[in-house]
NUVEX-171699 format. One record per atom (N, C-alpha, C): x, y, z. Coordinates in steps of 0.1 Angstrom, whole numbers, plus 5000, padded with zeros to 4 digits. Example, Ala and Ser with C-alpha at 12.3 -4.5 7.8 and 13.67 -1.06 7.14 Angstrom:
2
513249435078/512349555078/513249675078/512849785071/513749895071/512950005079/
This chain:
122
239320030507/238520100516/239220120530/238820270536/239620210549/238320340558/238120270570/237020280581/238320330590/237620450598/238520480612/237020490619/237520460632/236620400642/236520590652/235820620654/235820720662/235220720678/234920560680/234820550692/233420520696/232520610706/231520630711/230920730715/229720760712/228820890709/228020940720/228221080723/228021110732/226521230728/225621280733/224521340726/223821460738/223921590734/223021620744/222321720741/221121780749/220321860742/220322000748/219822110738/219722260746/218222280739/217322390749/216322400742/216922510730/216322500719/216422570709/216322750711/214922770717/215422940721/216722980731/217022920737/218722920744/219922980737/219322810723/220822850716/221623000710/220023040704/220823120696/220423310699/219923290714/219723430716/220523460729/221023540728/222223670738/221423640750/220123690751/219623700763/219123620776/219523470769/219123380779/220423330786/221923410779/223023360791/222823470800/223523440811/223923540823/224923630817/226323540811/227423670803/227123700791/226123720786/225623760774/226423730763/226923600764/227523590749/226523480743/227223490729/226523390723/226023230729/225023170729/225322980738/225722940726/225622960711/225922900696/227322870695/227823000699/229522990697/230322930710/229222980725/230122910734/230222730734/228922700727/228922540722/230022490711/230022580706/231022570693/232222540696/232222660699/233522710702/234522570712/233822560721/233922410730/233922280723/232922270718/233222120708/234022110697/234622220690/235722220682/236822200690/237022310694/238722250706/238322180710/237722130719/237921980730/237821840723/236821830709/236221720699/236921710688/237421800684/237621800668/236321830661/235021880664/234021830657/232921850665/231521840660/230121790660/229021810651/228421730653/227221760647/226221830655/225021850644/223921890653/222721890647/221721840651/220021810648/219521940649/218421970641/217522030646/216121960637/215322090640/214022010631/212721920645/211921850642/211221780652/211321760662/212921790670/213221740682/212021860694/211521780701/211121820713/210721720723/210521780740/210421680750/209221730762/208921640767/208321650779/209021630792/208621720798/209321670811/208721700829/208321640833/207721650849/208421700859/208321770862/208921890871/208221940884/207622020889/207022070897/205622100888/206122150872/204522130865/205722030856/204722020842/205121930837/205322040824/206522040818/207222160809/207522120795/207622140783/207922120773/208822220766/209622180757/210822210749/210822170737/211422260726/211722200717/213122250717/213922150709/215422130717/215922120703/217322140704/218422150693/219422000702/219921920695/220821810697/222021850689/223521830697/224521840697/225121670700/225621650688/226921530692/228321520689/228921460699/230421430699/230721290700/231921230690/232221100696/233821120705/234021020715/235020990722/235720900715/237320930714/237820800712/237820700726/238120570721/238120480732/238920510743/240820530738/241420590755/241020660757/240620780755/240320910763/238620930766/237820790762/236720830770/236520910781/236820820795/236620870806/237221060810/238121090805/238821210803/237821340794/237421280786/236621370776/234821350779/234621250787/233021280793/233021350805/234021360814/234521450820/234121610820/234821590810/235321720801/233421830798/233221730790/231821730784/230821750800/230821650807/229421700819/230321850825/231421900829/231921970836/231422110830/231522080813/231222200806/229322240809/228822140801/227322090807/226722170819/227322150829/227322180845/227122330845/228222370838/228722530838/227322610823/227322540815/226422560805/225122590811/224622480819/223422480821/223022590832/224122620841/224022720852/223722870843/224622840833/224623010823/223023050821/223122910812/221722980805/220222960814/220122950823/219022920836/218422780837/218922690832/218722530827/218622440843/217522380851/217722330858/218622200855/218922160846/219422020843/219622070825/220721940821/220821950807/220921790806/220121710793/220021540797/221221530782/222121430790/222921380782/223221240780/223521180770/223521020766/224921020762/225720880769/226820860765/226820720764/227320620752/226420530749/225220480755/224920320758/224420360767/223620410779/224520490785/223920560797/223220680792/222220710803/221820840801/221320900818/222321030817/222421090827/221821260831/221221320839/220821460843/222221540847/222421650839/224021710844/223121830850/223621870863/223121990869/224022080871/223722230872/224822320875/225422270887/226822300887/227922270898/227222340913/226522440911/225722510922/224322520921/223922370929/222722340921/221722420940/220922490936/219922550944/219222460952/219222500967/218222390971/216822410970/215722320966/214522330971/214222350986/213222420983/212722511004/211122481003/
């Protein structure tokens, strides 16, 4: 038998109508393939959930989603380099598709990734 260790798992969610329609990015491409497309080159790989996942969340009102989950694992040396990698994309993702925040888990922690040009409240 032989086991390869792939490190530690990293997990995060998009709401489900996001993923797979044109009209919720700003550059109108796919969010499916720009997800894709990213976790293959950068991961080698992911998975992805769908099915019962959904969330609540308190906000200015209190909002609900039902979400699609995406996972990647890190190897051990290149954690810190590849979560990086992952919130930076996140950041830029979440700005695209009008996402005030995208919540991600990396073992674990669990953290709020916001667009790099996050809006002030007035």
């Amino acid at each position: 038998m032989h086991i390869q260790k792939c490190g530690k798992r990293a997990l995060f969610l998009i709401p489900s109508i996001k993923v797979y329609s044109k009209k919720y990015s700003k550059t109108r491409q796919s969010v499916a393939r720009t997800i894709h497309d990213f976790l293959v080159h950068s991961f080698g790989g992911y998975t992805c959930s769908s099915g019962n996942i959904y969330g609540y969340f308190q906000m200015e009102v209190a909002e609900y989603d039902e979400l699609r989950e995406f996972r990647v694992a890190f190897p051990e040396g290149a954690a810190k380099e590849k979560l990086r990698m992952l919130q930076e994309f996140l950041a830029k993702l979440s700005e695209d598709i009008g996402e005030e925040c995208i919540y991600l888990e990396y073992g674990e922690n669990v953290m709020l990734v916001y667009p790099r040009k996050r809006k002030e409240k007035r």
